[in-house]
C-alpha positions, 0 to 999 in steps of 0.5 A, spaced: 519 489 459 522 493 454 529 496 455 527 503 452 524 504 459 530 506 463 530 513 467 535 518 465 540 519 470 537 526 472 531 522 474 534 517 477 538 521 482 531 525 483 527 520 485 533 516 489 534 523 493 526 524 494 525 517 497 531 518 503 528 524 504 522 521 506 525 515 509 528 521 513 521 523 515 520 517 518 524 518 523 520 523 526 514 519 527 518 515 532 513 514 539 516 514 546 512 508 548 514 504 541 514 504 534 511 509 529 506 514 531 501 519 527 505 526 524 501 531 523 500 537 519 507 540 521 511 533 520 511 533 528 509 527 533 502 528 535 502 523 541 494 524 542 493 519 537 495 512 538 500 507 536 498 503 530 499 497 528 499 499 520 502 505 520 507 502 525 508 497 519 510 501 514 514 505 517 518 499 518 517 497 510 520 503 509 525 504 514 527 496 512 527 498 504 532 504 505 537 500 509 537 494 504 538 498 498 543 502 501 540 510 500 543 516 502 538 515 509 541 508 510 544 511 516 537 514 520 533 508 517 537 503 520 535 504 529 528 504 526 528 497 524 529 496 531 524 501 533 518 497 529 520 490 531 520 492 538 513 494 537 510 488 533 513 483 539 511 488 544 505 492 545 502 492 539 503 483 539 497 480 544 501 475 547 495 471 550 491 470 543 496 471 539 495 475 532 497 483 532 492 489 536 489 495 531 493 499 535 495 501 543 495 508 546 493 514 545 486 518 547 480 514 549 480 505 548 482 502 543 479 495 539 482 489 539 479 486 533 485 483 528 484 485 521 487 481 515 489 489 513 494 490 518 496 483 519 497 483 512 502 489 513 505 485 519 507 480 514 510 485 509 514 489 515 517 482 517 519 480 509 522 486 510 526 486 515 529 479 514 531 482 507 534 487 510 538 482 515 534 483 522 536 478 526 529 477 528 526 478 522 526 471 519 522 469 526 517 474 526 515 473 519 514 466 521 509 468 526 505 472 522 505 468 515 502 463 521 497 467 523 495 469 518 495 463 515 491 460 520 485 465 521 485 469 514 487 465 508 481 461 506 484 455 501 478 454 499 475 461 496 483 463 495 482 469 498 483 472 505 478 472 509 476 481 513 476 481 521 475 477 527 474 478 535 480 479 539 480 472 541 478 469 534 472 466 535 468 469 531 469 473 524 465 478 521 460 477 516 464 482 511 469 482 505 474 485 502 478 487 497 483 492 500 485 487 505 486 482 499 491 486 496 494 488 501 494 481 502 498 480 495 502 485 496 504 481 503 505 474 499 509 476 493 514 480 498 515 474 502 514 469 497 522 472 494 524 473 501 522 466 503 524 463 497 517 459 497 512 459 491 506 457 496 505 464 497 507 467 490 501 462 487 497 465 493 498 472 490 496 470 483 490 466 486 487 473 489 489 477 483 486 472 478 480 472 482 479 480 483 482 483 476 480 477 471 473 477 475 470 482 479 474 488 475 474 485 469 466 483 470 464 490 471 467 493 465 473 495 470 468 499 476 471 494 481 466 493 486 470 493 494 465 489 498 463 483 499 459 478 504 462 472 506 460 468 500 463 473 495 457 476 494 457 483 491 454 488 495 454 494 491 451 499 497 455 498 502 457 503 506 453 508 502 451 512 508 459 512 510 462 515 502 468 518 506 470 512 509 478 510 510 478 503 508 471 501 506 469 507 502 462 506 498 462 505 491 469 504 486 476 507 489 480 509 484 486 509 487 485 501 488 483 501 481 490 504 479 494 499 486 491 493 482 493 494 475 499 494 478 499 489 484 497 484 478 503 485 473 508 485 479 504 478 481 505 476 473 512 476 473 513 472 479 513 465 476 516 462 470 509 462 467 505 470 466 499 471 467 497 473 460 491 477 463 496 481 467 499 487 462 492 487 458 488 487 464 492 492 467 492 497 460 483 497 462 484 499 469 489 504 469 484 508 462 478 506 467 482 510 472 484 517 468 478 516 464 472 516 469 476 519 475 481 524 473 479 531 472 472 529 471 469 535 475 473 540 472 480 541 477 486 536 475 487 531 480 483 523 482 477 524 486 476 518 491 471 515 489 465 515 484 459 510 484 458 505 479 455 510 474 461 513 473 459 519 478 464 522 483 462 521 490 468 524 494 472 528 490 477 529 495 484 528 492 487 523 497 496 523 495 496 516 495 492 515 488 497 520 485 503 516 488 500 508 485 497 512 479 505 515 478 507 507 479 502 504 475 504 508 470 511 507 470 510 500 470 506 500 463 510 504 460 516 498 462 512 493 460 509 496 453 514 502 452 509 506 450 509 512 450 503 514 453 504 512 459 511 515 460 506 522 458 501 519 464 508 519 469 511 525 468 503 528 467 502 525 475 509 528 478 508 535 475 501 535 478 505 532 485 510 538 485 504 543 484 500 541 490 502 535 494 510 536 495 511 540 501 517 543 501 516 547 507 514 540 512 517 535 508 514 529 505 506 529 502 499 533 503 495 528 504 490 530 502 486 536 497 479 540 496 476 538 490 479 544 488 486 542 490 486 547 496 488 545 503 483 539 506 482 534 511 476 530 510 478 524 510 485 524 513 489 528 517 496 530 518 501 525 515 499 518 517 505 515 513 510 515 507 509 508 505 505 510 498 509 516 496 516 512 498 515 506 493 511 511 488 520 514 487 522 506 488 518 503 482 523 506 476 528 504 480 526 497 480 526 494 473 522 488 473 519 488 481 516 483 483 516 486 490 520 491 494 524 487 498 526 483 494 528 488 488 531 492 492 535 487 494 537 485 487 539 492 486 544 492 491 547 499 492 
């Protein structure tokens, strides 16, 4: 890390203001059944929309790191603790099979499938709420890490396996890198919470495996999906380009998450990953070069296939929020001054078209032309990307949020 990477205090109260007026936002996703539901366009509730277990995770990561770090919002995040730890042992929990439902409530059935993508934010929640000193947290983080540890880590493989049935005797065929990034980002947090290098080194086995593998083997155009013995499957989904969490062809918003995802697991053990900063550097040029205003506008489109052509040139906020935090990242870590240019050019573009000053918190998504656009997602599912987007110049050296922002102290 350089030490010429530092925000200026004018940068540092904006981005410390931004961060609890999003934490603020999360207050109003509180669900009168439990835990944190979906907010629409407006930043209101929207009860017709069920529960879900990822969006009620966030939200307590979120609520949890404002606690911790003692942020102006410290005072309103604090009952949402509670909020989201009720839910992820009540309704959210099943209590006969154990693990963690996809969601409850709302209009229509809900699956109850167990996913290593929510589980992994249950994991994550939990390690946040034990650093923020939840009288539960430590318990529930246990549960979860046992979960998961029992159902989705495969040691052999060192990577997480996709989804299983309700009562965990059958799992899917598929897998995929988004849940395992999660994963990472799950391991590493509860790693430093814990104390327990076990799943600091997990962390480093998936990202060894995904960026000094998979992304670096396909000149950084990081295939998603996989079959059960990891082989690529480069058309899946090639019907369903829009989806959420299985979309086809490269995200370029993973592209970016992981670049830093694998600093952030370098700088876990004594010991760097000496791909780490390297690696990151080709990831984060693959991004701006083959998925930044590759069509005309400024803004990342979604995706593009392995040829580098867009394929859902939407803009989707959480690519600009982990191309703002990789960027950060590199600049801390290189001192170059590209990548602070990259910074401060993503949060420019930010308050041009996704801040919204009237509803608070971000558009999460765009035309190709940066107009108004739901296509993939609707509303304001969430604040998780954009909260931690303002907390990485904050935290210098992070390995994960909750234990950085527990270093800091406040």
């Amino acid at each position: 890390m350089t030490a010429a990477a530092t925000p200026s205090a004018a940068e540092r109260a904006r981005l410390d203001e931004h961060a609890s007026s999003l934490a603020r936002l999360a207050a109003r996703a509180v669900h009168p059944d439990g835990g944190f539901g979906w907010l629409d366009p407006a930043s209101n509730l929207d009860l017709t929309r069920p529960v879900e277990t990822w969006i009620t995770c966030r939200m307590t990561h979120v609520a949890a790191l404002e606690v911790t770090r003692g942020g102006k919002a410290a005072a309103t995040a604090k009952p949402l603790l509670e909020v989201g730890y009720e839910a992820l042992t009540g309704p959210l929990q099943d209590h006969e099979n154990r693990g963690w439902f996809p969601a409850t409530g709302g209009n229509g059935d809900q699956p109850g499938t167990k996913a290593a993508y929510a589980h992994a934010f249950v994991v994550l929640a939990a390690a946040s709420l034990t650093r923020a000193g939840h009288p539960g947290g430590r318990k529930l983080l246990a549960e979860a890490l046992d979960v998961f540890d029992t159902y989705f880590w495969d040691e052999t493989e060192g990577m997480a396996r996709e989804e299983y049935d309700a009562a965990w005797s059958a799992c899917e065929d598929y897998r995929g890198v988004n849940a395992n990034m999660h994963t990472v980002e799950a391991m590493l947090a509860a790693g430093e919470v814990l104390g327990d290098d076990t799943y600091s080194h997990r962390a480093r086995r998936i990202v060894t495996r995904v960026i000094d593998g998979f992304a670096r083997d396909n000149d950084w155009r990081l295939p998603e999906h996989f079959d059960q013995d990891w082989n690529v499957l480069l058309s899946y989904n090639e019907d369903k380009p829009a989806d959420q969490f299985r979309p086809y062809g490269v995200t370029i918003g993973h592209v970016l998450e992981w670049a830093r995802l694998g600093i952030n697991a370098s700088r876990a053990l004594d010991t760097p990953l000496e791909f780490a900063v390297p690696h990151a550097r080709s990831l984060f040029e693959a991004a701006i070069t083959r998925g930044w205003h590759v069509d005309g506008a400024d803004g990342f489109v979604y995706t593009t296939d392995f040829e580098d052509r867009p394929i859902v040139a939407e803009r989707l906020h959480w690519v600009c929020c982990e191309g703002i935090s990789t960027a950060w990242t590199l600049y801390e870590e290189t001192g170059e001054e590209q990548y602070l240019e990259w910074y401060e050019r993503l949060w420019d573009y930010a308050r041009r078209y996704l801040l919204d000053a009237g509803h608070g918190g971000w558009v999460h998504e765009l035309s190709p032309a940066n107009g108004p656009s739901d296509t993939i997602w609707w509303g304001k599912p969430d604040v998780y990307h954009a909260y931690q987007a303002a907390l990485v110049p904050l935290l210098p050296g992070m390995v994960s949020f909750a234990g950085a922002v527990a270093s800091q102290g406040s």
